[in-house]
Backbone as a ProteinNet text record, in pm:
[ID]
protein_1_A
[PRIMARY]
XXXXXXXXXXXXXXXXXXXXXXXXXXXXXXXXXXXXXXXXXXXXXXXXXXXXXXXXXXXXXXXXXXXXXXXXXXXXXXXXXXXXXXXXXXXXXXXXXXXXXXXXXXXXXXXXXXXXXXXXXXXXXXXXXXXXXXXXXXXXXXXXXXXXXXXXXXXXXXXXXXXXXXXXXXXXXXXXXXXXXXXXXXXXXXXXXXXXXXXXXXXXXXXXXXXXXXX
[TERTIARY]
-5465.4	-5419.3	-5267.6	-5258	-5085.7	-5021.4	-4862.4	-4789.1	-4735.6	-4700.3	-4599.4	-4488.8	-4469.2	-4311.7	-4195.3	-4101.8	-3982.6	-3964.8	-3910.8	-3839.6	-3716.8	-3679.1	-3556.9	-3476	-3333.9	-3225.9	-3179.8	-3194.4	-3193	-3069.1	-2967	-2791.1	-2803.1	-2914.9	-2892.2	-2976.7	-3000.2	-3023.7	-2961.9	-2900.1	-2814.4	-2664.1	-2583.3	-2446.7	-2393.4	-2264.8	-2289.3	-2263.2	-2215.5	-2197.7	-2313.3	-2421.1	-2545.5	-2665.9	-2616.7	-2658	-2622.6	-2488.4	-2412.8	-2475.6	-2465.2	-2524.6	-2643	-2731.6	-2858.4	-2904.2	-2808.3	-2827.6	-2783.4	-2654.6	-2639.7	-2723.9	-2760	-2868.3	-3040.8	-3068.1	-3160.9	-3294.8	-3404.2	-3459.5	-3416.9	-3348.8	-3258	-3116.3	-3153.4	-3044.1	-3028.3	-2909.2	-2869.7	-2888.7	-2988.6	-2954.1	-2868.8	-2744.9	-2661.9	-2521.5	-2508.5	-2392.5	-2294.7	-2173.8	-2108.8	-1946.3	-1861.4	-1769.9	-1628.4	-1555.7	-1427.2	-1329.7	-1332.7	-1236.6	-1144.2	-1014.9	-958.8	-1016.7	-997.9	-1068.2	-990.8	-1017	-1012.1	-1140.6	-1116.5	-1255	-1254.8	-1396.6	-1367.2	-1450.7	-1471.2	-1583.5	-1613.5	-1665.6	-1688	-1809.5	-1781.9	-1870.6	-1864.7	-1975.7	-1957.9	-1924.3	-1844.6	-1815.4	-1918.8	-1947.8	-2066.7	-2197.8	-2280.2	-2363.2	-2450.3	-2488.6	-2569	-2586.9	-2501.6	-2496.5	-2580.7	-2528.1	-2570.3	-2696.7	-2787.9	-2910.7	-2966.7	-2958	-2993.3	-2999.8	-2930.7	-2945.3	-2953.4	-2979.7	-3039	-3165.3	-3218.7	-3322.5	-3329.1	-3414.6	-3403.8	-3374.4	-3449.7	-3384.9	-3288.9	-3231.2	-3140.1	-3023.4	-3009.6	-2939.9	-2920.9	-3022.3	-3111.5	-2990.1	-2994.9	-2943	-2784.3	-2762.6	-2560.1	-2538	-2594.3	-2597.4	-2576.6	-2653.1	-2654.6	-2619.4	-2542.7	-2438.6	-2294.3	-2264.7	-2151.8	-2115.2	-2253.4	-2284.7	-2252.9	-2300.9	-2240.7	-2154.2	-2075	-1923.2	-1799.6	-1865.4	-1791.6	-1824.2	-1970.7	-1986.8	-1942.8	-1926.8	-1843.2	-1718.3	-1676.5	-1502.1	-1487.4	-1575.8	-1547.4	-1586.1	-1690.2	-1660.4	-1577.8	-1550.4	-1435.3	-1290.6	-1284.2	-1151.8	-1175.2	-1248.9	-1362.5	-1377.4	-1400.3	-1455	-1604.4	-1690.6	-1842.5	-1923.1	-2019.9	-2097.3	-2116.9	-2124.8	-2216.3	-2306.6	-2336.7	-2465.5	-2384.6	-2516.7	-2504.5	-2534.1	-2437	-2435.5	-2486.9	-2641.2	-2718.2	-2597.5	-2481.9	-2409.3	-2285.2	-2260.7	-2154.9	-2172.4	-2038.8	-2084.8	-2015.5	-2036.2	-1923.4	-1876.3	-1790.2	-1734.3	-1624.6	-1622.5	-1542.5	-1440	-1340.4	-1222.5	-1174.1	-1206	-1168.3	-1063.9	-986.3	-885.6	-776	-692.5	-588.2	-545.3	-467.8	-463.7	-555.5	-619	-740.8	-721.6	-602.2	-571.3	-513.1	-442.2	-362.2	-516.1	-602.5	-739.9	-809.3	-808	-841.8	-815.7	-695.4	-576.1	-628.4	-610.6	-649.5	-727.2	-874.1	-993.3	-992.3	-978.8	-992.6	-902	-776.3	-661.9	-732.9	-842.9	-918.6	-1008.2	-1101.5	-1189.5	-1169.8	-1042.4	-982.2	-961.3	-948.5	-919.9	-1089.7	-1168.1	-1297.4	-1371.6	-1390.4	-1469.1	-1504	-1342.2	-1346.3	-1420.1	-1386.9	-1492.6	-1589.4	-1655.3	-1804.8	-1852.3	-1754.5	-1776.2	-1850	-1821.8	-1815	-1969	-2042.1	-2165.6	-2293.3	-2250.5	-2330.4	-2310.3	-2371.4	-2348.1	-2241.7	-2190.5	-2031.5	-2080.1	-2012.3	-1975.1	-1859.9	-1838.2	-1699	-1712.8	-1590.8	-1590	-1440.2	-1472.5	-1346.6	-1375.1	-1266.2	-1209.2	-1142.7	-1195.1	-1065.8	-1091.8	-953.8	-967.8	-838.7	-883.2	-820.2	-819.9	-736	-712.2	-692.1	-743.9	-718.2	-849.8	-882.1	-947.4	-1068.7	-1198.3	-1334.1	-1461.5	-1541.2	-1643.1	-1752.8	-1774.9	-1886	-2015.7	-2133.7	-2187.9	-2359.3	-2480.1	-2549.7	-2658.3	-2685.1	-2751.6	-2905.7	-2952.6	-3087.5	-3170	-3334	-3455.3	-3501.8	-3594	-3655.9	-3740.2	-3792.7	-3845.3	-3732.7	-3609	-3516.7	-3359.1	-3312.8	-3167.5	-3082.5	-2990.6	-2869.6	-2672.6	-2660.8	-2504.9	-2438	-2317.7	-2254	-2120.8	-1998.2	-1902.2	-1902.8	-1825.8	-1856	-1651.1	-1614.2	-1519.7	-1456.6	-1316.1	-1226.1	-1158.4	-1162.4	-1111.4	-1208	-1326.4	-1432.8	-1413.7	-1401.7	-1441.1	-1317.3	-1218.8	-1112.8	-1136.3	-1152.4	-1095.9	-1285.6	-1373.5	-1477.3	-1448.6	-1358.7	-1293.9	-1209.6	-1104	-1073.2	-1125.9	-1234.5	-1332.6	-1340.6	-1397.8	-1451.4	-1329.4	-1236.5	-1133.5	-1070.5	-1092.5	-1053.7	-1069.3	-1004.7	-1028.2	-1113	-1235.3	-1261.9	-1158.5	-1213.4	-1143.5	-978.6	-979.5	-880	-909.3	-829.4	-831.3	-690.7	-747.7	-661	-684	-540.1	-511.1	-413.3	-422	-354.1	-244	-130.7	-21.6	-43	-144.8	-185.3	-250.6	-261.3	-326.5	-199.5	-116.1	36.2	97	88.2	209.5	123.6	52.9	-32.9	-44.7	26	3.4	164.9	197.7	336.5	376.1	563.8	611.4	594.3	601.7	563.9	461.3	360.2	191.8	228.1	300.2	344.6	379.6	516.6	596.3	486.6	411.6	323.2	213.7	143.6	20.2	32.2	123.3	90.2	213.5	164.3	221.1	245.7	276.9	302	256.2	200.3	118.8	161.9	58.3	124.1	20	99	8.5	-89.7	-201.6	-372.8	-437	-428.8	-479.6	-676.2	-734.1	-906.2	-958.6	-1060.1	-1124.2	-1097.7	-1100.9	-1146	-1020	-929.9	-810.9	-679.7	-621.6	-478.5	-372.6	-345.6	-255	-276	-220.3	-231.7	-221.4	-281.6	-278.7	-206.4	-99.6	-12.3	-91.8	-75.9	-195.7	-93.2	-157.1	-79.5	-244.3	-156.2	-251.3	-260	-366.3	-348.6	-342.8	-171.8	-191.3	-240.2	-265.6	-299.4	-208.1	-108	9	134.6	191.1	286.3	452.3	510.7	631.7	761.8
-3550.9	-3411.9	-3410.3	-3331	-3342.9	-3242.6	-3250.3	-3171.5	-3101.4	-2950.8	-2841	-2886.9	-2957.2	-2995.9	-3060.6	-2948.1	-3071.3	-3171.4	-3250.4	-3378.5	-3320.1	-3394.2	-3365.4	-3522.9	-3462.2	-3576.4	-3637.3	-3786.1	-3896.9	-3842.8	-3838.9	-3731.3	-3691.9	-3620.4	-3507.9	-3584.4	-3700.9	-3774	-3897.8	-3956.1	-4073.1	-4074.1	-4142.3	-4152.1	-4120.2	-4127.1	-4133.5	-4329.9	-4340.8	-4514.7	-4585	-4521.6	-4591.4	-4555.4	-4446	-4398.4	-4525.4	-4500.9	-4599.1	-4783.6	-4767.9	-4945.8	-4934.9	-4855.9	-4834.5	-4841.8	-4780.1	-4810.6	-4859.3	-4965.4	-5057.6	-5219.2	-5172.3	-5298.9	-5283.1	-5181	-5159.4	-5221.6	-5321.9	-5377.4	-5525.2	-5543.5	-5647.4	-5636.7	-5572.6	-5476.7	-5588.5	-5650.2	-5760.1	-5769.3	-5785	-5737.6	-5777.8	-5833	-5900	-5848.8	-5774.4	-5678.3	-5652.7	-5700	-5659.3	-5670.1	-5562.8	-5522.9	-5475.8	-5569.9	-5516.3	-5433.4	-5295	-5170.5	-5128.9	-5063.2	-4963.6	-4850.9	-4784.3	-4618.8	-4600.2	-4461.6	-4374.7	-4299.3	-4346.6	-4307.8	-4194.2	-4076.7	-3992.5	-3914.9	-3904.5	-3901.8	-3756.4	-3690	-3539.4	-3519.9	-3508	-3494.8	-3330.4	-3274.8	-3133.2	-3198.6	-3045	-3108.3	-2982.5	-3060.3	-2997.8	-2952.8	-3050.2	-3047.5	-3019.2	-3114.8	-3154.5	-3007	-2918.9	-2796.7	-2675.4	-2694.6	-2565.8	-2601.3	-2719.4	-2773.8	-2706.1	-2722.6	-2732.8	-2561.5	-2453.6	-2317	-2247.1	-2290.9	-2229.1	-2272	-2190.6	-2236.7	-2366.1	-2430.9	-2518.1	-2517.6	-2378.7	-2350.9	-2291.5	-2239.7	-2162	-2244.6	-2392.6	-2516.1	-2594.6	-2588.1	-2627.2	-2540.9	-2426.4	-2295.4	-2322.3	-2370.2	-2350	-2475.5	-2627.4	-2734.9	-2758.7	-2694.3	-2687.2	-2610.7	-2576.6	-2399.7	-2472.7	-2580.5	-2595.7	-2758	-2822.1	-2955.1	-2869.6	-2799.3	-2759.4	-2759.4	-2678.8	-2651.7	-2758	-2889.7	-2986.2	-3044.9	-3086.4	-3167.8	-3073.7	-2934.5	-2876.1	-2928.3	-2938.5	-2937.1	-3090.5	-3184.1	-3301.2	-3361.2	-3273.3	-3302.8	-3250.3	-3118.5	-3076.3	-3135	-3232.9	-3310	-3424.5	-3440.8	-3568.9	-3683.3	-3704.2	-3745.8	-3789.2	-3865.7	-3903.7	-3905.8	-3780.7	-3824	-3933.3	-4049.7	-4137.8	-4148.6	-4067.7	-4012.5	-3948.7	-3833.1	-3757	-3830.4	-3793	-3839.7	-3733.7	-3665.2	-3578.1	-3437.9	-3421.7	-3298.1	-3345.5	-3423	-3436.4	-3549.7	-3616.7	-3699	-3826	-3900.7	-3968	-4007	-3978.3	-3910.3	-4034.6	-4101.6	-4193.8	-4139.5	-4198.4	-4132.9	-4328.5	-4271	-4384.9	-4339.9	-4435.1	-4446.8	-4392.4	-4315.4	-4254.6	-4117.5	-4148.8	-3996.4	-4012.9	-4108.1	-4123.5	-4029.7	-4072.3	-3998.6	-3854.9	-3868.5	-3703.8	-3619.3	-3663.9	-3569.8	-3533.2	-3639.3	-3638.4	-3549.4	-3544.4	-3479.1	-3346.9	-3326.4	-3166.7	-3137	-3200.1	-3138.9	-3109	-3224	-3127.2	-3055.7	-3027.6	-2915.6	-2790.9	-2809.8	-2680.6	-2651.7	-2784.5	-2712.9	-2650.1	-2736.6	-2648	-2513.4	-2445	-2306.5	-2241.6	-2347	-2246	-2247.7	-2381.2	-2344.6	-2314.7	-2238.8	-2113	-1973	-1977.3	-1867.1	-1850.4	-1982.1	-1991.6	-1954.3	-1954.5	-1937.3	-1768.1	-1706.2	-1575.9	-1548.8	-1644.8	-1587.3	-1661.7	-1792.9	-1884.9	-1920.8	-1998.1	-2028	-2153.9	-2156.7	-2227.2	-2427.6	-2476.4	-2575.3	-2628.3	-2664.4	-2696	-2810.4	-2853.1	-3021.9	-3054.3	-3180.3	-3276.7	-3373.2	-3397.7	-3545.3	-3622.9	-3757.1	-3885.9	-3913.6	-3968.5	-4010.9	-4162.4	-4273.9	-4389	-4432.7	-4507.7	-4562.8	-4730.3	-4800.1	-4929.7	-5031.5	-5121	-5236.9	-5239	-5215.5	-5177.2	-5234.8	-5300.4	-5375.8	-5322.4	-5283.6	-5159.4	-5254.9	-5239	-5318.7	-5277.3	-5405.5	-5303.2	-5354.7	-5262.5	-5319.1	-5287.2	-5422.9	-5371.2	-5465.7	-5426.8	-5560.8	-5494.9	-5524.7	-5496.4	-5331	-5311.6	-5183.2	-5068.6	-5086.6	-5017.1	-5056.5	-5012.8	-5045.7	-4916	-4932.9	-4859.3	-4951.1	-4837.4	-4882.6	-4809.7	-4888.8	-4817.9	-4894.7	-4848.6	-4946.3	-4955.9	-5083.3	-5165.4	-5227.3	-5220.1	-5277.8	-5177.1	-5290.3	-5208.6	-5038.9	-5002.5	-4881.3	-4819.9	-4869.2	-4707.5	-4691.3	-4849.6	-4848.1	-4716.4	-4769.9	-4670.6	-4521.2	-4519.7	-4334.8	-4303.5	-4342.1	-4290.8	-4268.1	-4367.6	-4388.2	-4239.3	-4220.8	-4102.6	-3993.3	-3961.6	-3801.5	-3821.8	-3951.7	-3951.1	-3814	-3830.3	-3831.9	-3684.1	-3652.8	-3526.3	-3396.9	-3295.7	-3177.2	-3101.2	-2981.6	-2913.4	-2851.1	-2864.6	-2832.5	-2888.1	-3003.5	-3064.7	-3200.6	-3271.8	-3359.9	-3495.8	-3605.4	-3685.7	-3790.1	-3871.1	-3953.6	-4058.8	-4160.1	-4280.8	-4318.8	-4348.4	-4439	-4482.3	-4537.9	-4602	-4499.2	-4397.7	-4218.7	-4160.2	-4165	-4078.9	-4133.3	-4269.6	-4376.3	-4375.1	-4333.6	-4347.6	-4142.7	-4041.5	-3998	-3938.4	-3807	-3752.2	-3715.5	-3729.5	-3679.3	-3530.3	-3463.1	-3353	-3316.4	-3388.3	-3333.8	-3419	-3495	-3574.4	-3419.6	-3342.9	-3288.1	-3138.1	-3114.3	-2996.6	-2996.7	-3112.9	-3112.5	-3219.2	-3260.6	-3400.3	-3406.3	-3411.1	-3449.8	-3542.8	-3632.3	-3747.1	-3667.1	-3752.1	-3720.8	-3829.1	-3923.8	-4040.1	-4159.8	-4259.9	-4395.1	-4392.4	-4461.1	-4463.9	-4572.9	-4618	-4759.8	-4714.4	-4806.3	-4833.9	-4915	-4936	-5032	-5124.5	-5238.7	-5354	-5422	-5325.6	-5284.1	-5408.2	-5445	-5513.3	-5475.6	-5378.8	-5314.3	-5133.1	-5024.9	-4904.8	-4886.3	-4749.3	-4706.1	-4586.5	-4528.9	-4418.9	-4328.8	-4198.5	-4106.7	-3992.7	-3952.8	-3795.7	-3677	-3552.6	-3445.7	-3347.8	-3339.2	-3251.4	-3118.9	-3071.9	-2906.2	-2812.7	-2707.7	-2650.7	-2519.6	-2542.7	-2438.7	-2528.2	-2481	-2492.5	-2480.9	-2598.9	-2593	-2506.8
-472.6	-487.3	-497	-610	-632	-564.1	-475.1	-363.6	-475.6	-413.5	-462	-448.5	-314.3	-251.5	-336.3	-358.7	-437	-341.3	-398.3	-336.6	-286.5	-124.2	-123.7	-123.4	-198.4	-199.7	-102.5	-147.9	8.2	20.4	-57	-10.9	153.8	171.7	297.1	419.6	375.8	500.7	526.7	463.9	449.7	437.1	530.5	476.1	311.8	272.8	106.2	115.2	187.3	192.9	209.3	246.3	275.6	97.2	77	-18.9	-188.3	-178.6	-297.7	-271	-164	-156.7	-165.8	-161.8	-183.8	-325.8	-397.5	-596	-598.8	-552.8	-613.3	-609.5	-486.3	-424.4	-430.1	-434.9	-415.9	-352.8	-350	-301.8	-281.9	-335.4	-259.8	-217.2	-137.6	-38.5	119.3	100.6	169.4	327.4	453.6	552.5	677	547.4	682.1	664.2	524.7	464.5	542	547.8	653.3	610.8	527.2	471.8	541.6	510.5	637.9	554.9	598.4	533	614.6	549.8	645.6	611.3	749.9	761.1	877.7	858.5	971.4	1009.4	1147.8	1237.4	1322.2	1275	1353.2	1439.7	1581.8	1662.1	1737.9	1734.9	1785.1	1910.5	2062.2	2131.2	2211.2	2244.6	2290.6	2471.8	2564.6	2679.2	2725.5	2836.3	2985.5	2911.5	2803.1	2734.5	2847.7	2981.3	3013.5	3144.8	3137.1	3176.7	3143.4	2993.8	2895.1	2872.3	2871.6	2836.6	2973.5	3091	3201.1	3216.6	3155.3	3178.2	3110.9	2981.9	2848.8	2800.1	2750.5	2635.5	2546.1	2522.1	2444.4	2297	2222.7	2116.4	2118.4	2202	2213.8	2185	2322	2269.1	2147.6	2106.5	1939	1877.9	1849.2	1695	1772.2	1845.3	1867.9	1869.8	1863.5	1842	1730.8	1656.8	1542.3	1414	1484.4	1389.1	1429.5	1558.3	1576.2	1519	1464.9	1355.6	1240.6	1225.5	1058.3	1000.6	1099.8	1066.3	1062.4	1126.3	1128.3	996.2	981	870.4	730.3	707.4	621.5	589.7	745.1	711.8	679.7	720.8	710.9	584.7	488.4	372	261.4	339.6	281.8	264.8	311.2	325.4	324.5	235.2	160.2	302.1	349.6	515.2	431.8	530	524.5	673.9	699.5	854.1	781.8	916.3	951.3	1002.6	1134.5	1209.6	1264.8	1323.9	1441	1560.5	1676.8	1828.8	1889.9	1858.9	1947.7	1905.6	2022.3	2029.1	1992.9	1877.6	1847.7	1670.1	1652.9	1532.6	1458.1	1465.6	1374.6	1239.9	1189.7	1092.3	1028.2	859.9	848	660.8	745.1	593.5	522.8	406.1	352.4	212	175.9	57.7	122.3	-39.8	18.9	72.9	173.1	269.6	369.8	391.8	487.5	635.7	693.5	825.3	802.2	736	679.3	647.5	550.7	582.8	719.9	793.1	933.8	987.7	999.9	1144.3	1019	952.3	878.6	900.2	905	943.7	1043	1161.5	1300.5	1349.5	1283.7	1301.8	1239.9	1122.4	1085.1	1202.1	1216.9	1320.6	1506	1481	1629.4	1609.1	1462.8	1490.3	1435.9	1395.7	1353.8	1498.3	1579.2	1625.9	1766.3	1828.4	1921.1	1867.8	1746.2	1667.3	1669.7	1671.6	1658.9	1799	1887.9	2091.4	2071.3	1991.8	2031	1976.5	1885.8	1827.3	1910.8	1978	2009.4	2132.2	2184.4	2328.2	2315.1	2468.8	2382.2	2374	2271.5	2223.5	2246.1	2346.4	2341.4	2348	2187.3	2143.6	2152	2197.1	2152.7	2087.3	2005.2	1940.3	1895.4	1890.7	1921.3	1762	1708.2	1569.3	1578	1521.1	1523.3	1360.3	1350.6	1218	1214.9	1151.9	1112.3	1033.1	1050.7	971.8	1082.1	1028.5	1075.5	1007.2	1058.6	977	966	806.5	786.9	747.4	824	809.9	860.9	856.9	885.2	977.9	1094.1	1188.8	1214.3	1261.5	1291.3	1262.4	1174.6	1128.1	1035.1	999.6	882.5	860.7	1014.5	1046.7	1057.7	1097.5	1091.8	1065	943.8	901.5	963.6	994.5	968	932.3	893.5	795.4	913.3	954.5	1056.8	1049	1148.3	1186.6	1306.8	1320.6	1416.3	1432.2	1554.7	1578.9	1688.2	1713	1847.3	1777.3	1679.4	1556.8	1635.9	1599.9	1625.5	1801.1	1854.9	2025.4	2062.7	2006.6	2057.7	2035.1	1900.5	1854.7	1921.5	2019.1	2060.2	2246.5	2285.4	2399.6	2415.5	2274.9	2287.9	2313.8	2208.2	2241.1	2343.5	2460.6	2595.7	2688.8	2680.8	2712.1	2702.7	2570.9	2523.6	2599.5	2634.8	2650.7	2604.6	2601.2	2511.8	2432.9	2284.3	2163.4	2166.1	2207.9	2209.2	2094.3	2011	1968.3	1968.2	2053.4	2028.9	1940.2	1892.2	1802.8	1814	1772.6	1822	1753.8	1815.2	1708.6	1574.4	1524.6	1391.2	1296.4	1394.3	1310.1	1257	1351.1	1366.3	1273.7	1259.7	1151.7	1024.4	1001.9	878.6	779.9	847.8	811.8	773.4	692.2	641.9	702.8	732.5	846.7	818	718.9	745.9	854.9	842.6	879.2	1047.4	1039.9	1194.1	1341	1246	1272.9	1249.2	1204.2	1195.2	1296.3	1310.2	1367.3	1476	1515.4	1614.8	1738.2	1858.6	1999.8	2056.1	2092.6	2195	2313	2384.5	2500.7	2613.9	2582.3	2716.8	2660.7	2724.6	2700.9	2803.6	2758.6	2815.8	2821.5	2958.3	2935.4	2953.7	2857.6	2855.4	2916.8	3015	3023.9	2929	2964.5	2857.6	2755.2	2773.1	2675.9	2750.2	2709.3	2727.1	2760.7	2663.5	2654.4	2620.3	2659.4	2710.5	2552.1	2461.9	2378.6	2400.4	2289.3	2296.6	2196.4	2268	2257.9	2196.3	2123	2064.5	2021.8	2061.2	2058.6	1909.5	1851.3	1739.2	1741.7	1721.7	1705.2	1571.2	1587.6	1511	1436.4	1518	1476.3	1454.6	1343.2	1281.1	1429.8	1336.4	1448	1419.8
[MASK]
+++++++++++++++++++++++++++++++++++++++++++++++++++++++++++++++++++++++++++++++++++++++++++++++++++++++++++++++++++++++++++++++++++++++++++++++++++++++++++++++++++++++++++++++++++++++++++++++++++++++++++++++++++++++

């Protein structure tokens, strides 16, 4: 029996990076692929999730979870960005070529001002996030029953260390974010904050905050 159902485009379930190696490889699609790029990495988690779950509705959590995913993955392709996956209440998000960080620091300088907005229709979301820049190995993990394309390195460990970290609707960014983007956009959108030492870390990372107003 033949379905009514259009097909929908693997597009809206797949990275576009997972997508492109997919035609270009297709069934012999390599499973040990593992590509070292610069990017900028960018990670979005909601704060006191485990609150709002605990005294709301489940759909209720569901429709503002997911009204406050939208608006990111908008802006983040709006400033040509790629999800990589969703992190449940939050997401990670990768900029590649040129302008990589200067798109960054723009998007979430947009979404710091959309999505206090969104506070007023939905139950609140309050996100932060960390965004890092440097050399990241895109690559792909897993077996045969399940692939995923992801990155992998101290780039993502960090700018995810950051969101940990973040304020609601706060976004921080690292030295190699700051030096990579126009002093204009330095001097418009970006703070020095303080150095932050990580678990695991050597040496303390210097942290700057993304504003959203003009100096």
């Amino acid at each position: 029996m033949s379905s009514n159902h259009a097909t929908l485009p693997i597009q809206m379930f797949l990275p576009r990076e997972t997508v492109e190696l997919i035609a270009e490889y297709g069934s012999d699609f390599p499973h040990t692929l593992a590509l070292e790029q610069e990017m900028t990495i960018l990670f979005s988690d909601m704060r006191g999730f485990t609150e709002l779950a605990e005294r709301f509705d489940p759909r209720e959590v569901y429709a503002s979870i997911n009204a406050s995913i939208a608006l990111q993955v908008k802006s983040v392709h709006a400033h040509g960005g790629s999800v990589n996956k969703f992190l449940g209440d939050g997401l990670l998000a990768c900029f590649s070529g040129e302008g990589k960080s200067e798109r960054a620091v723009a998007c979430v300088a947009e979404l710091l001002k959309v999505l206090p907005e969104h506070e007023g229709t939905r139950l609140p979301c309050q996100i932060g996030f960390g965004i890092n820049s440097g050399k990241v190995l895109f690559g792909v993990l897993g077996d045969e029953m399940r692939w995923e394309y992801t990155v992998v390195g101290d780039v993502a460990n960090t700018a995810a260390r950051l969101c940990g970290i973040a304020k609601p609707f706060q976004a921080l960014v690292t030295e190699s974010v700051f030096a990579d983007i126009s002093a204009a956009s330095r001097q418009k959108h970006c703070s020095y904050l303080h150095p932050q030492m990580f678990k695991g870390k050597k040496q303390a990372v210097d942290i700057y905050e993304v504003r959203t107003n003009s100096c």
